[in-house]
C-alpha positions as a Markdown table, in Angstrom:
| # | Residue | x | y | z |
|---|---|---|---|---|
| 1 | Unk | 5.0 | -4.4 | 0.4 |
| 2 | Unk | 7.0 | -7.1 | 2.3 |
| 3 | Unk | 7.3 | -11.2 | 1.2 |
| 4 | Unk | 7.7 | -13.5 | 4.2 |
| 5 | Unk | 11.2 | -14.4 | 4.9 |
| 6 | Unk | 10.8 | -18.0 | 3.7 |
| 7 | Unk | 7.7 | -18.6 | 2.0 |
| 8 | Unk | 6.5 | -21.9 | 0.9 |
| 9 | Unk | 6.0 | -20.9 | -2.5 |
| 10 | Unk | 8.7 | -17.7 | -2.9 |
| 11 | Unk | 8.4 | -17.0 | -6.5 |
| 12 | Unk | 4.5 | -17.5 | -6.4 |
| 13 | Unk | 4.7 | -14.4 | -3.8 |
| 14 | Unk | 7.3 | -12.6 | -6.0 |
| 15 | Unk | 4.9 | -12.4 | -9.0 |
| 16 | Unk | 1.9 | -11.7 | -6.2 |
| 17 | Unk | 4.0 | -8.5 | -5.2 |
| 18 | Unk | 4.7 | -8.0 | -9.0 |
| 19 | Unk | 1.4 | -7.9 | -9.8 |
| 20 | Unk | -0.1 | -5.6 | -6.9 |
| 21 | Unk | 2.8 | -3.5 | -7.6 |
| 22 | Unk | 1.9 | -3.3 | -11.8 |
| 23 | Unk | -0.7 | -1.0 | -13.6 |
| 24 | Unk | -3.1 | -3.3 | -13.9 |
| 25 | Unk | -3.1 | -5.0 | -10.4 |
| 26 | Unk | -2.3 | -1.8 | -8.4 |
| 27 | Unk | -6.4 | -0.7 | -8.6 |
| 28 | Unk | -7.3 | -3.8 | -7.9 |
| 29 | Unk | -5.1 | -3.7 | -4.5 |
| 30 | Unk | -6.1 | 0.2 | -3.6 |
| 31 | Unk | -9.9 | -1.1 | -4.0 |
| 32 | Unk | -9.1 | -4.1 | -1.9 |
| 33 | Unk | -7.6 | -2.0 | 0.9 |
| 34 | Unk | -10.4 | 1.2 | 0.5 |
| 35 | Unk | -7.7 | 3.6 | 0.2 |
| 36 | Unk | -5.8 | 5.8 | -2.5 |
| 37 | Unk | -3.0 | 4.2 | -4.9 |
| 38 | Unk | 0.0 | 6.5 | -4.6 |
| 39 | Unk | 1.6 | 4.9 | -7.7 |
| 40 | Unk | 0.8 | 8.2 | -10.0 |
| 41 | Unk | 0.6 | 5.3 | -13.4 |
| 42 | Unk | -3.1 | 4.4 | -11.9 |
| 43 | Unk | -3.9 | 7.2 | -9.7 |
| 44 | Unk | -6.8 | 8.1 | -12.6 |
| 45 | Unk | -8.0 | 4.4 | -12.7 |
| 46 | Unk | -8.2 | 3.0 | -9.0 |
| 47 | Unk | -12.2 | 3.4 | -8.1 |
| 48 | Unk | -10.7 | 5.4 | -4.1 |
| 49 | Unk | -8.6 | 8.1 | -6.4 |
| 50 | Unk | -11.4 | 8.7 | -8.7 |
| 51 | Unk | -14.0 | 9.2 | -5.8 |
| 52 | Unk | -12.0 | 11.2 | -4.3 |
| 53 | Unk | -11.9 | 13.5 | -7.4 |
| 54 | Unk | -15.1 | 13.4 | -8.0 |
| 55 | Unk | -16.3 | 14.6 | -4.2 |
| 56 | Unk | -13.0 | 17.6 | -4.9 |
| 57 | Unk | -11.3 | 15.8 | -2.6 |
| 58 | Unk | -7.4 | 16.5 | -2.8 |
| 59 | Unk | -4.6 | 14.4 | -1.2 |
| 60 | Unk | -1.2 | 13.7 | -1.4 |
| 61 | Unk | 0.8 | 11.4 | 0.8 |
| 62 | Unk | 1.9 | 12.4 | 3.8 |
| 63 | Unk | 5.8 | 13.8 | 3.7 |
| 64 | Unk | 8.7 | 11.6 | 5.1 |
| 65 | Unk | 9.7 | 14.5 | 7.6 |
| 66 | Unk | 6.2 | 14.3 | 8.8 |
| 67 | Unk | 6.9 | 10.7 | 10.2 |
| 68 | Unk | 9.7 | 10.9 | 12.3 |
| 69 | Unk | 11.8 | 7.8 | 13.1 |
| 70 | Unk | 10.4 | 6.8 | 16.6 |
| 71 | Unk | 6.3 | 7.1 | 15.1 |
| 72 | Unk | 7.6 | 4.4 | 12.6 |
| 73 | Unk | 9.6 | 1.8 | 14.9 |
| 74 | Unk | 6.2 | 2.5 | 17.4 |
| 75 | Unk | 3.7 | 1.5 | 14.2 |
| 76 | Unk | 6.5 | -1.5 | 13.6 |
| 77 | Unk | 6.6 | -2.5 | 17.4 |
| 78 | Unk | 2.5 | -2.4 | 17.5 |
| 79 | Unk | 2.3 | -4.4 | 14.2 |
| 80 | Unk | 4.7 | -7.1 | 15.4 |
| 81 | Unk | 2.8 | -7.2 | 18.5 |
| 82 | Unk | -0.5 | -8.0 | 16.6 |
| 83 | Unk | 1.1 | -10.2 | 14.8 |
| 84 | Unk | 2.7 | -12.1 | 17.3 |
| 85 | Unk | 6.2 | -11.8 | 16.1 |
């Protein structure tokens, strides 16, 4: 997760991030976004993990050395393009 450099509000986006990041809010952000939580405190409560589980589906995120360095700075440079930054 990433907070905008200087946002209006910063310590309304701190306790967003907080939040998202906590046991209770972390579901609630994996449902939002369709996908798996990796935080392994609510892997067994986020509706995506338990899905998955219930089909036999088994995942695991994929390994650092599996993303080398220039993937990542060409997912950054597309992003920042999309985003206009």
């Amino acid at each position: 997760m990433a907070i905008a450099k200087d946002p209006p509000h910063p310590n309304a986006a701190k306790l967003l991030v907080d939040f998202l990041t906590s046991e209770e809010g972390a579901p609630i952000y994996s449902e939002m976004l369709g996908s798996v939580s990796l935080n392994p405190r609510v892997a067994n409560v986020a509706r995506c993990n338990r899905d998955m589980a219930k089909a036999g589906i088994k995942w695991s995120p994929l390994p650092t050395e599996f993303q080398p360095d220039e993937w990542v700075k060409i997912a950054e440079d597309t992003w920042r393009k999309i985003l206009g930054r």
